[in-house]
C-alpha positions in Angstrom: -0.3 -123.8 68.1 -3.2 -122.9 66.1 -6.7 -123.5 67.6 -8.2 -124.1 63.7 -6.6 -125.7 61.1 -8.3 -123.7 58.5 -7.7 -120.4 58.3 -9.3 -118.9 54.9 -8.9 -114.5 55.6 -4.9 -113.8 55.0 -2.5 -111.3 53.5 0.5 -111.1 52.3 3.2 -108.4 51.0 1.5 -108.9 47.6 -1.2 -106.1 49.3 -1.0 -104.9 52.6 0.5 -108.0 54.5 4.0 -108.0 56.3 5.0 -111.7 55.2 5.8 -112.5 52.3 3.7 -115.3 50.7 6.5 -118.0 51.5 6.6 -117.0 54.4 2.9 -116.4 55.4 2.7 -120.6 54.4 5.7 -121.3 56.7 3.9 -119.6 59.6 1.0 -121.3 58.7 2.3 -124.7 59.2 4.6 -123.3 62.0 1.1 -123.0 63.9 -0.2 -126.6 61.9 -2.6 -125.4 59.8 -3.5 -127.5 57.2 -5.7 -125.6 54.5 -4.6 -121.5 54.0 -6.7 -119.2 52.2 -4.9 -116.1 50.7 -6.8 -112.9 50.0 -4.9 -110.4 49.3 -6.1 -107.2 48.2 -7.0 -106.6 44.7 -4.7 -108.7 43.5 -3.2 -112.4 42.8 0.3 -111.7 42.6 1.0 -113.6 45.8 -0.5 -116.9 44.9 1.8 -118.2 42.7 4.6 -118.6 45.5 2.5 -119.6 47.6 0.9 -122.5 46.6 4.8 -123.4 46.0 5.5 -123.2 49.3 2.2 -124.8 50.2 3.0 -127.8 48.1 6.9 -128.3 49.7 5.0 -128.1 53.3 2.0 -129.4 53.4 -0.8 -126.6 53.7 -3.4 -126.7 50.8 -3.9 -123.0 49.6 -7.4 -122.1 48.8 -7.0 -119.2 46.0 -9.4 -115.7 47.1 -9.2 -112.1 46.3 -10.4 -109.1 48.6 -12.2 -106.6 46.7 -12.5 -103.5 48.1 -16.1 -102.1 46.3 -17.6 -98.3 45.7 -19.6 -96.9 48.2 -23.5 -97.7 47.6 -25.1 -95.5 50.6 -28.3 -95.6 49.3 -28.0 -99.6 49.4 -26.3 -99.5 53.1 -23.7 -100.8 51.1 -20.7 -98.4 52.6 -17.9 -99.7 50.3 -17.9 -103.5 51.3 -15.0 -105.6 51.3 -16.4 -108.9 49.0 -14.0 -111.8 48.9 -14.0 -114.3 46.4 -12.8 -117.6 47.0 -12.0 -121.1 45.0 -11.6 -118.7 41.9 -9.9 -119.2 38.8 -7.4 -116.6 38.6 -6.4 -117.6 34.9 -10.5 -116.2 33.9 -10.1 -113.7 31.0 -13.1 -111.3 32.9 -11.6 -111.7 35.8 -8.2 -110.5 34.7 -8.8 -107.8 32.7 -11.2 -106.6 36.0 -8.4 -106.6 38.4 -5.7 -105.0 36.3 -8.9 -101.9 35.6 -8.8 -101.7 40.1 -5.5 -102.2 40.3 -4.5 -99.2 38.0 -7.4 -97.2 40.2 -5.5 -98.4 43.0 -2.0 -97.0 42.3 -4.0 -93.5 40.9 -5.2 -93.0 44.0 -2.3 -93.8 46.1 -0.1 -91.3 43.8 -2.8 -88.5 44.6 -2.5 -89.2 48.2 1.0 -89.2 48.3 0.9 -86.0 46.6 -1.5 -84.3 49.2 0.9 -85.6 51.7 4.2 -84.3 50.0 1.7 -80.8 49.7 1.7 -80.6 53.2 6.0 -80.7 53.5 6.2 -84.2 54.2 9.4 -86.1 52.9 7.7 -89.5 50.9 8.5 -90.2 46.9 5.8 -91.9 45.3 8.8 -94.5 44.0 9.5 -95.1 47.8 6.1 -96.0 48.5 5.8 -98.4 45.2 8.9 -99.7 46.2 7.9 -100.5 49.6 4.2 -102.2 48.1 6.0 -104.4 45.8 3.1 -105.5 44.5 -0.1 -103.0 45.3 0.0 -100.4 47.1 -2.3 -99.7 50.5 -2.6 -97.0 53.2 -0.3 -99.0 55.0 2.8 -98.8 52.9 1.9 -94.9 52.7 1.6 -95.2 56.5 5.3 -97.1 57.1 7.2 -94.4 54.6 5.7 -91.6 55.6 7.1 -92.7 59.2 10.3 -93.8 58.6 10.9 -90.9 56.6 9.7 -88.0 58.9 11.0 -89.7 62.0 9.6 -88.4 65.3 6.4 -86.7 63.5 4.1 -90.5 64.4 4.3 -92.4 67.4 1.9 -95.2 65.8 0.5 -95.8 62.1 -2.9 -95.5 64.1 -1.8 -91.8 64.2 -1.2 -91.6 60.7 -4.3 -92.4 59.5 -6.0 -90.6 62.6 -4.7 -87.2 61.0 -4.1 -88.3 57.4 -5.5 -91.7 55.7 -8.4 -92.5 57.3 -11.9 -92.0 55.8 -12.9 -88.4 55.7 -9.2 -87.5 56.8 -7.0 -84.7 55.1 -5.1 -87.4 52.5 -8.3 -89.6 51.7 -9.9 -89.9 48.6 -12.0 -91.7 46.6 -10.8 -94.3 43.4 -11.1 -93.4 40.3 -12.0 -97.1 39.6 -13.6 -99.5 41.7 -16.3 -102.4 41.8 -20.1 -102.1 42.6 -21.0 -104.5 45.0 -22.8 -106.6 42.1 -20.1 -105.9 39.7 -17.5 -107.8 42.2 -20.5 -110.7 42.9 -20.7 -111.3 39.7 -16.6 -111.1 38.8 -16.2 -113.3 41.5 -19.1 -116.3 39.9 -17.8 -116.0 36.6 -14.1 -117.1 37.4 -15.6 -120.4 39.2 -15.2 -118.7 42.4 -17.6 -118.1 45.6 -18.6 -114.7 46.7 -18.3 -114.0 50.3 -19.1 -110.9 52.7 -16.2 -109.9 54.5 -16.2 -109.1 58.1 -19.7 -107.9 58.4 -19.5 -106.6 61.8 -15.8 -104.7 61.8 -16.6 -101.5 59.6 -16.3 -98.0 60.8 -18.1 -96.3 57.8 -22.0 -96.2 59.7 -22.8 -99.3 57.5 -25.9 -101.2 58.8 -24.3 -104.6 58.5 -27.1 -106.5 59.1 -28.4 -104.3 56.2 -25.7 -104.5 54.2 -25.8 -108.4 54.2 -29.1 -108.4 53.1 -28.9 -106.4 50.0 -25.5 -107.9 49.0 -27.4 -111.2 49.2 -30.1 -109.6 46.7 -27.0 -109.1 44.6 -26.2 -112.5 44.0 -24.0 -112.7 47.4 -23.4 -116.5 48.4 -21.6 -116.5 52.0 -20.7 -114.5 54.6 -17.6 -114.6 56.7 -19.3 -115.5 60.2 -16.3 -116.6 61.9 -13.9 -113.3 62.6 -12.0 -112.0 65.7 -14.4 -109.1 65.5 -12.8 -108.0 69.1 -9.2 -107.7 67.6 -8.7 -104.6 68.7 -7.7 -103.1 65.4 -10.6 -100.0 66.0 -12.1 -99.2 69.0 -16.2 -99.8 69.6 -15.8 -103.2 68.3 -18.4 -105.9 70.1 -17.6 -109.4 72.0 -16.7 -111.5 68.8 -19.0 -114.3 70.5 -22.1 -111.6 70.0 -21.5 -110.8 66.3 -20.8 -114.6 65.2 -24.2 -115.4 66.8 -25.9 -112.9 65.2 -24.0 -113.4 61.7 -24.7 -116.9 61.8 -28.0 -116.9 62.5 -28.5 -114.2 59.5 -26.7 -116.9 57.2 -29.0 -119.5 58.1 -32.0 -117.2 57.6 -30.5 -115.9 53.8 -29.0 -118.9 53.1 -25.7 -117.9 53.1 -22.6 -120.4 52.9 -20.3 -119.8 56.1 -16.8 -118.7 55.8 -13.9 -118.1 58.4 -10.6 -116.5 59.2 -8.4 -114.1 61.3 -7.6 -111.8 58.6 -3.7 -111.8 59.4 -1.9 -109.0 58.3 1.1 -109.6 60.6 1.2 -106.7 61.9 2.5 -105.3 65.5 -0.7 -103.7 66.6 -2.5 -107.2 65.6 -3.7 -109.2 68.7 -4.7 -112.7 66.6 -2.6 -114.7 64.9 -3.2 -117.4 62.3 -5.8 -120.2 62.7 -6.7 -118.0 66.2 -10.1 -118.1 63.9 -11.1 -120.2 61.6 -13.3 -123.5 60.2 -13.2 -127.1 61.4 -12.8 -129.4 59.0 -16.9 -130.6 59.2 -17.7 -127.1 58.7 -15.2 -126.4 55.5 -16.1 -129.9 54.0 -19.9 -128.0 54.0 -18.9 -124.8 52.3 -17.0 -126.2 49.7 -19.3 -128.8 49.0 -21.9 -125.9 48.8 -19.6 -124.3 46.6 -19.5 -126.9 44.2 -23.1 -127.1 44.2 -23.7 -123.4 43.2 -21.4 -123.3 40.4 -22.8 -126.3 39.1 -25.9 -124.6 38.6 -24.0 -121.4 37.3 
């Protein structure tokens, strides 16, 4: 079973997630969690069915969004991923925001594919849109680029080792994606509570510490503190116990509301599974109060 009962950092087949949002909620009370939060990338397309299956079982879903921002080197911002949670996913702004990255999104996805089929590989763009169902990510790119050209990839690691990953031959930059203080802002005006996600598990050079700091000059209003930054998912990544100390002691200092989650993709390579990470119930009751409070005086 679950260690925490709240688990706010999941994802679903809406973006890159292998479970789809029913079932994502029936896993989720399968390991007795209580409150879920769903961020999926870019998008809100899982929510609905969701909080469906939340109601029928019992786990409270906490609305969020993962944006995935433009890179701001001079700022040490590296292309942050900013969550937003307790939004209003009905807010005009906030609409007409993620259809403009969304549309980005599938762009650049078509151009990688392209690059990909430039280089001989078998992979339709239809198969890969198919496969999203919702919004495409590297991932779905990753999974029909292997089952296609069977026996060319062991491992989706080695796909984006040689093709997806950042500065690799099929990577390239959206044509359309949020500032930093763009997706703050986004975030605040649809009710919702801007959050810094996983500050220690980047592999871009970003100077989280940094980072945190200017997002929080931005208008930033929490920090996810508790991660498993030791998952496993990149190698170089520190003792989870030595970033959450250090994280934590850099929300206190900014004044940062304190988030939590495993960020479950459900995914073979992934070592943590739901509520593995997480908030107690003392230390959610304090971040959504807090919540409350700032967008009171928004």
């Amino acid at each position: 079973m679950a260690y925490y009962k709240i688990d706010l950092h999941s994802h679903t087949t809406a973006s890159d997630g292998t479970h789809t949002p029913a079932q994502l909620v029936e896993r989720a009370a399968q390991r007795g969690l209580k409150i879920l939060g769903i961020a999926d990338h870019d998008t809100f397309d899982g929510l609905a069915e969701a909080q469906v299956a939340g109601a029928r079982l019992g786990v409270e879903i906490v609305p969020g969004i993962e944006f995935s921002t433009k890179f701001e080197r001079d700022k040490q911002f590296m292309g942050i991923h900013l969550l937003g949670y307790f939004i209003d996913p009905t807010a005009p702004n906030l609409i007409e925001m993620v259809d403009k990255v969304k549309q980005g999104r599938v762009e650049q996805k078509i151009e990688q594919i392209k690059i990909l089929q430039s280089f001989g590989f078998d992979i339709p763009v239809e198969a890969v849109l198919e496969r999203a169902n919702g919004v495409p990510g590297r991932p779905h790119i990753a999974a029909v680029l292997m089952e296609r050209n069977p026996g060319r990839f062991k491992t989706m690691g080695q796909v984006f080792d040689e093709y997806l990953g950042s500065g690799k031959k099929a990577h390239i930059k959206r044509p359309f994606a949020l500032t930093v203080g763009q997706a703050i802002d986004v975030v605040k005006e649809a009710g919702g509570l801007p959050v810094f996600a996983h500050p220690g598990a980047y592999d871009t050079g970003l100077n989280p510490i940094a980072a945190v700091r200017n997002a929080a000059a931005e208008g930033l209003e929490g920090v996810e503190v508790f991660y498993p930054y030791d998952k496993g998912h990149r190698p170089g990544y520190e003792a989870h116990s030595s970033w959450i100390g250090r994280i934590e002691n850099l929300a206190r200092e900014l004044d940062l509301l304190q988030s939590g989650g495993t960020d479950f993709h459900g995914r073979e390579s992934d070592t943590v599974d739901l509520g593995d990470m997480g908030l107690t119930d003392k230390q959610f009751a304090t971040l959504k109060e807090g919540w409350q409070q700032k967008r009171r005086k928004f």
